[in-house]
Structure formats: C-alpha cells, structure tokens
C-alpha positions as CSV (number, residue, x, y, z in Angstrom):
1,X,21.2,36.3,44.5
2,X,19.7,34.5,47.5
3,X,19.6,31.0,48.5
4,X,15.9,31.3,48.8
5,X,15.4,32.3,45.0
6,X,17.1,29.4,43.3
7,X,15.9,26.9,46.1
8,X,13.0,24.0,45.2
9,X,10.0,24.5,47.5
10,X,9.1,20.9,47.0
11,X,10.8,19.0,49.8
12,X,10.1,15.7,50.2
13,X,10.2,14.4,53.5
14,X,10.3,10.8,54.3
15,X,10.8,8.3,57.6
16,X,13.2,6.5,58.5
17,X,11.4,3.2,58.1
18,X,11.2,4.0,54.3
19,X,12.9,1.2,52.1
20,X,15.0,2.8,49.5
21,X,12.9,1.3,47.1
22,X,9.8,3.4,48.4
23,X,12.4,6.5,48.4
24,X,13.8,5.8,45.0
25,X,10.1,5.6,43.9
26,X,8.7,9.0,45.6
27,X,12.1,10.8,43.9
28,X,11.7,9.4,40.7
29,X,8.0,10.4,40.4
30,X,8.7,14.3,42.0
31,X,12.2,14.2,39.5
32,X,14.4,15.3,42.5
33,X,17.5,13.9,43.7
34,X,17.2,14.0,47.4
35,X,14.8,13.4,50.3
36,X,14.9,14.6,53.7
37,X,14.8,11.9,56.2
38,X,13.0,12.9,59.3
39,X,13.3,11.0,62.6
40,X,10.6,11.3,65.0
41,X,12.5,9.6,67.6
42,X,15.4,11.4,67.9
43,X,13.8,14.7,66.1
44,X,16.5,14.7,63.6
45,X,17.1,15.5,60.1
46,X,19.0,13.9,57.9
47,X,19.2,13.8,53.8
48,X,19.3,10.8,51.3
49,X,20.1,11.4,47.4
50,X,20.0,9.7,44.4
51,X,23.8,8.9,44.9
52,X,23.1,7.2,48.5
53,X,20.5,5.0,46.9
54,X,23.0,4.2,43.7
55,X,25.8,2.9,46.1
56,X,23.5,0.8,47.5
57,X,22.2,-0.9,44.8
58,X,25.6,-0.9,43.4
59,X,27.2,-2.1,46.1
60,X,24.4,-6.0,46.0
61,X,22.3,-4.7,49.0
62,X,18.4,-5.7,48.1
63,X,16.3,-2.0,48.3
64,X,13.0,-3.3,49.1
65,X,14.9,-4.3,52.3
66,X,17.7,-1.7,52.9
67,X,16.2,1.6,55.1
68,X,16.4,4.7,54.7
69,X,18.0,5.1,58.4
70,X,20.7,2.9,57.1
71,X,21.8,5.5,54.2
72,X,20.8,8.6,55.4
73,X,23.4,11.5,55.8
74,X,23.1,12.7,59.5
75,X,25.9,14.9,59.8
76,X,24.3,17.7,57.5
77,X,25.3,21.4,56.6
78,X,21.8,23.5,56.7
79,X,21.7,26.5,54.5
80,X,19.2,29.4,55.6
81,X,17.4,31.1,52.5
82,X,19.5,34.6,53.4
83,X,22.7,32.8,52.0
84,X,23.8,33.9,49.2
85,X,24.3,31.6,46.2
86,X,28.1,31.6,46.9
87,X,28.0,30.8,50.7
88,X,25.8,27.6,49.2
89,X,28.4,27.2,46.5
90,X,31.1,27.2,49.1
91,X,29.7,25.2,51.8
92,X,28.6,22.1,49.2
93,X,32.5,22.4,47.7
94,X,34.4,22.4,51.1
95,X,31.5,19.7,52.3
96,X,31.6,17.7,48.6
97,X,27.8,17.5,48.1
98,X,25.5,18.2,46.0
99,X,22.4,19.2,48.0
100,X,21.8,21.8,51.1
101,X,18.1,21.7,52.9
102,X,17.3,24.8,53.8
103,X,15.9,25.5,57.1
104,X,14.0,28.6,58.5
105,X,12.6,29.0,62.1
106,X,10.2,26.4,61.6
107,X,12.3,23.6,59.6
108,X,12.8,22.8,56.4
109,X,11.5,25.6,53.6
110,X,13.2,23.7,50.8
111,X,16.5,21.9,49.2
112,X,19.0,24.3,46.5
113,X,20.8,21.8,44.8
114,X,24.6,22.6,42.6
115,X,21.8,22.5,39.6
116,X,19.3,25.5,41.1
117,X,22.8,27.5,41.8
118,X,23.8,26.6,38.4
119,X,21.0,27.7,36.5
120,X,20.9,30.8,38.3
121,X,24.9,31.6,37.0
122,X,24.6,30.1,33.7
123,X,23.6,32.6,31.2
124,X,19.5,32.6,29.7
125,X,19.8,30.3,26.7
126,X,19.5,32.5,23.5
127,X,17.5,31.5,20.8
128,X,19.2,30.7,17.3
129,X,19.0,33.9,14.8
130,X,15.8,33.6,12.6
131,X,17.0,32.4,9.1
132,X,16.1,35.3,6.8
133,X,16.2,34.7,2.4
C-alpha cells in the first residue's frame, strides 16, 4: 500500500504569525494533530503538532502570545504519495515523529500520520458473533 492511500487530504496550512492558541484552535476543530507552517518569506515549510503546542504550554509559556515560527519543526522529512507505507514507517522511526507531509510537484497533497499507517496494517474490526437461542 501507498502513502497516498492512507494519507489525510485535509492539510491545514497556517502562518507563521499564528499564536499557538489560533493553531491549537484550527486543530482541535479539523481533529488533526499537526499543521503545516508555511513561510512566505523565506518560502519554507515547516510542521507543528499537537506535541509542539503541549511542550509549550507545559513548559509556562502563555499561547495566545507564543508563535507558531517559534515552535515550528523546520528541518522536516517530506514523504511523496509513491512511498510505500513502510518507507513512511521507516523514515518517522529513524526520524522519531509522528507525522510526514506529503509533497507532490506542486506542494503539499496531504499529512500520513503513524495512525493512517496503522489503520491501514491493523486488521478490519470484526463484528461480535450474533447471539443465537
């Protein structure tokens, strides 16, 4: 299985400018754990997740003032959606993430996550056997 058939097509992009209280907001309300950051100005691409806001807020900082330039992840791995689920797999172990954006010709397509790869391995849930008298 591809990359590109377990990925999430919903990518939300956000600024840099973006407190992590607007970030944490726009995540919440799509129920994904990660946003790509774009940068106009230096026409970059960068990632934030639920875990970068967490050690934030953790950590005292106020997130209705912290940016999202201040968290962001700009050393990122990109995934392309001819990967297969184990080149994803392998990349997010040997990188220790959770999330890959995946980028075509034209930028980012959408985000596979260790959950989209799992669902795709685990087995279909079976339904319990029909009690019968």
């Amino acid at each position: 299985m591809l990359v590109r058939d377990a990925m999430s097509t919903l990518v939300l992009t956000i600024g840099p400018a973006h407190t992590l209280r607007q970030a944490a907001r726009l995540m919440s309300a799509r129920r994904i754990g990660a946003a790509v950051v774009h940068d106009p100005d230096t026409c970059g691409l960068g990632i934030i997740t639920e875990r970068d806001i967490l050690d934030s807020v953790g950590s005292g900082q106020d997130p209705d003032t912290e940016t999202a330039s201040t968290h962001t992840t700009t050393d990122v791995v990109f995934a392309s959606p001819t990967w297969t689920l184990e080149e994803a797999a392998e990349a997010m172990t040997h990188g220790g993430f959770r999330h890959l954006i995946v980028l075509d010709g034209n930028g980012p397509v959408g985000i596979v996550s260790v959950r989209d790869i799992i669902r795709c391995w685990a087995p279909a849930k079976r339904r319990p056997a029909e009690l019968t008298l």
